[in-house]
N, C-alpha and C positions, 0 to 999 in steps of 0.2 A: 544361319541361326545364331543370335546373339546373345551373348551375356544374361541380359536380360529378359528375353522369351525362355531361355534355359531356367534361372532361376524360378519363374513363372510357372513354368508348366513342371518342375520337380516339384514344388509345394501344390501345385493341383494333382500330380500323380501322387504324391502321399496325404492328401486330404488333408494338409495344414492350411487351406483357405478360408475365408468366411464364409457364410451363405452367399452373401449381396458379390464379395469378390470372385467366387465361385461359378455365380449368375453372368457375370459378366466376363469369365473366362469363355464359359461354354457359349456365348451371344459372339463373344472374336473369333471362336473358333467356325461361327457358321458365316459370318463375315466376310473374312480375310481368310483366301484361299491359301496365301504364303505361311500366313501362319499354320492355318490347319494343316500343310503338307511339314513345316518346323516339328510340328506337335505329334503327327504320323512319325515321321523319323525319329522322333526321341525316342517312344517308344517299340520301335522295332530295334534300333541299336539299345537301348537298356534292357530290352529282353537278350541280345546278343550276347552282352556283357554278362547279366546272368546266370545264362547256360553255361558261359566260359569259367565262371564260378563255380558253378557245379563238380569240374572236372579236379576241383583242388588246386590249381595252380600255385596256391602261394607255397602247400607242402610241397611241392615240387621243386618250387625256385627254392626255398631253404635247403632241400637237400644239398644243392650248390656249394654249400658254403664251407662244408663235409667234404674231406680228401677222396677225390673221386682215382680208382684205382681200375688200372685196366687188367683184364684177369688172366690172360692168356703169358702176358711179358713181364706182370705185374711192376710195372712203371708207371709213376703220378707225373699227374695230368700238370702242366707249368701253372703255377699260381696263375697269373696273369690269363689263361686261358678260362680258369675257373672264372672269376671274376664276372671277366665276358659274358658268361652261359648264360645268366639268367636274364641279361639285357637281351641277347641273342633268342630267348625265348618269349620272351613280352615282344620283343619285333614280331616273331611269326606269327602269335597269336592275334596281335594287330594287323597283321598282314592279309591274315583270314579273315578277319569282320572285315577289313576294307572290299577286300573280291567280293567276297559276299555280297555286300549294303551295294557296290557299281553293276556287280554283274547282272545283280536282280533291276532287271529294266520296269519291273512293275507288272502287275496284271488286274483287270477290271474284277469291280463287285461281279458283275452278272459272270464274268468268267467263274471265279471262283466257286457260286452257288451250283452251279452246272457242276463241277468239280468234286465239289463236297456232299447237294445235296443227295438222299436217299431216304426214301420214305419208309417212316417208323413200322416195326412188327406190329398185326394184327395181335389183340389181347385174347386172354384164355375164353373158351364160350362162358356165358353165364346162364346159370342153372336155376337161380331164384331170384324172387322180387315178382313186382306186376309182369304177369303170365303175357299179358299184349306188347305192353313194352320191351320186355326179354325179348320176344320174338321177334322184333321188330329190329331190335338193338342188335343179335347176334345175324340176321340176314343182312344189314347192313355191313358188319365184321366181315361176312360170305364175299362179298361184291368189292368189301376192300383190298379181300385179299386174293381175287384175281384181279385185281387194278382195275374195276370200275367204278373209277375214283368217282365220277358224277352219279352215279346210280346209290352207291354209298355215303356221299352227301345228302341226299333227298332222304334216306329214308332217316338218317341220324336227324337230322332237323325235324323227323315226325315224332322223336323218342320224349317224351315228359315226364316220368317218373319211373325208378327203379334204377336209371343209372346216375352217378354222380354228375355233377354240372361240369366241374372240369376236366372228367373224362371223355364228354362228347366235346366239349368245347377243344380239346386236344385232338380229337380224331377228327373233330370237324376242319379243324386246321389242318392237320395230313389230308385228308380228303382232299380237298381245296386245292395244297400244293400237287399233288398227284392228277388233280386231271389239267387239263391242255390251256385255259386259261384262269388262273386264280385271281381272285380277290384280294391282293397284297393286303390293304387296308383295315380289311374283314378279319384275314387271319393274325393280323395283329393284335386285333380287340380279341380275339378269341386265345392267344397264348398269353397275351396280360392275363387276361380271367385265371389263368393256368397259373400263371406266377402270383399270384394275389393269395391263394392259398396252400396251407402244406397238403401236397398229394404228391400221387407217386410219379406224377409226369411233369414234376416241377421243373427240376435240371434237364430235360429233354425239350421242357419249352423254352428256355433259354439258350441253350443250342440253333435252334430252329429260328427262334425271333431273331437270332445273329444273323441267319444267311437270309431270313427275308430281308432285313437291311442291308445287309449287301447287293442284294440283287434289284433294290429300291435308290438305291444311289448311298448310302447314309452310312459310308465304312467306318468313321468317328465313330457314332452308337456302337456301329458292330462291335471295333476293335475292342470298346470299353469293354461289352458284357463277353467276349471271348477271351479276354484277358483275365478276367473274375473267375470264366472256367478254368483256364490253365493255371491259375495260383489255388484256386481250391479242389482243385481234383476232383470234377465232377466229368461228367457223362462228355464222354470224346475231349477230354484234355487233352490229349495229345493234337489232335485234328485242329483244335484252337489254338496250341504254342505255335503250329506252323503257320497258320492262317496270320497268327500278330507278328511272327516275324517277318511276313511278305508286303513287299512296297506298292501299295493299292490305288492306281490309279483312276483317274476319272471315266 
């Protein structure tokens, strides 16, 4: 990674691009393999970086600078040794992203969906609205919720009013992933619908359309919208900081 792909891809991770410059980041990145795996690695080392922020270090190393006293003999520490410490701690903690970032020899999309997925809880029965629809809607919920994913698909595709569009459109997309072969494609256009408006299974459909792109080939997308999860603390943030900091191979 260069100079220049770094600067690159730090102004496309913090949205200081143009449109058109923007368009043409994300065209190299489908492109050029090298880059794309450049642009994978930034961001799993600047999430490292991070975390490593989080833990405070700089208050740490400043304490350094402060007569460090040993309590037992109470004798100070040799200047000279002081000094040392905080270089001595930025080595280790550099030490640790490097194991980290080599040791992680990488793991596929499909590995990881297999890993992560688990299909969503059935919703509460519903009690009103079109009396055929209801019925139809919560025997569907019945068959979901002893994992007959197919059975529960058919009849959610029979439901046309009483229940919300991007609630079937989200169970329809559980369904799908839950039985033995889905429709990748399908359950895309059905958790778009899901994120296109405020409801209650917005951040769950964004979770979800992450591991179907993983499991599609397309861990760039992924990594973007699980990286949004883990900065904004939505539904399985933690699931997604670990997903973005893993080196995802083909």
């Amino acid at each position: 990674m260069n100079n220049d792909q770094i600067y690159l891809i730090e102004r496309y991770v913090s949205d200081l691009l143009t449109p058109e410059e923007r368009t043409n980041f994300e065209s190299h990145l489908e492109s050029d393999p090298e880059f794309k795996t450049a642009y994978e690695d930034y961001l799993m080392l600047n999430n490292l970086m991070q975390a490593a922020g989080r833990i405070d270090l700089q208050s740490k190393l400043d304490q350094f600078e402060t007569e460090v006293v040993v309590p037992k003999k109470q004798k100070v520490i040799p200047l000279w040794i002081k000094r040392a410490l905080p270089a001595a701690a930025v080595i280790v903690v550099m030490f640790g992203i490097y194991q980290y970032y080599f040791a992680n020899q990488g793991i596929t999309g499909n590995e990881l969906y297999s890993d992560y997925f688990e299909t969503y809880a059935a919703p509460a029965t519903l009690r009103s609205g079109d009396s055929n629809a209801i019925a139809t809607w919560n025997e569907a919920m019945k068959y979901y919720e002893q994992e007959d994913f197919t059975k529960a698909s058919e009849l959610i595709s029979e439901v046309e009013n009483g229940v919300p569009d991007t609630t079937k459109a989200f169970y329809s997309a559980m369904a799908q992933l839950g039985s033995g072969s889905p429709d990748m494609e399908s359950i895309l256009k059905s958790l778009d619908l899901v994120l296109t408006a405020d409801n209650d299974y917005q951040e769950q459909a964004k979770w979800y359309k992450a591991l179907v792109l993983l499991k599609m080939g397309e861990p760039t997308k992924a990594r973007e919208l699980l990286y949004e999860i883990s900065q904004s603390g939505g539904y399985m943030k933690d699931a997604a900081l670990e997903i973005v900091q893993m080196r995802i191979v083909d």
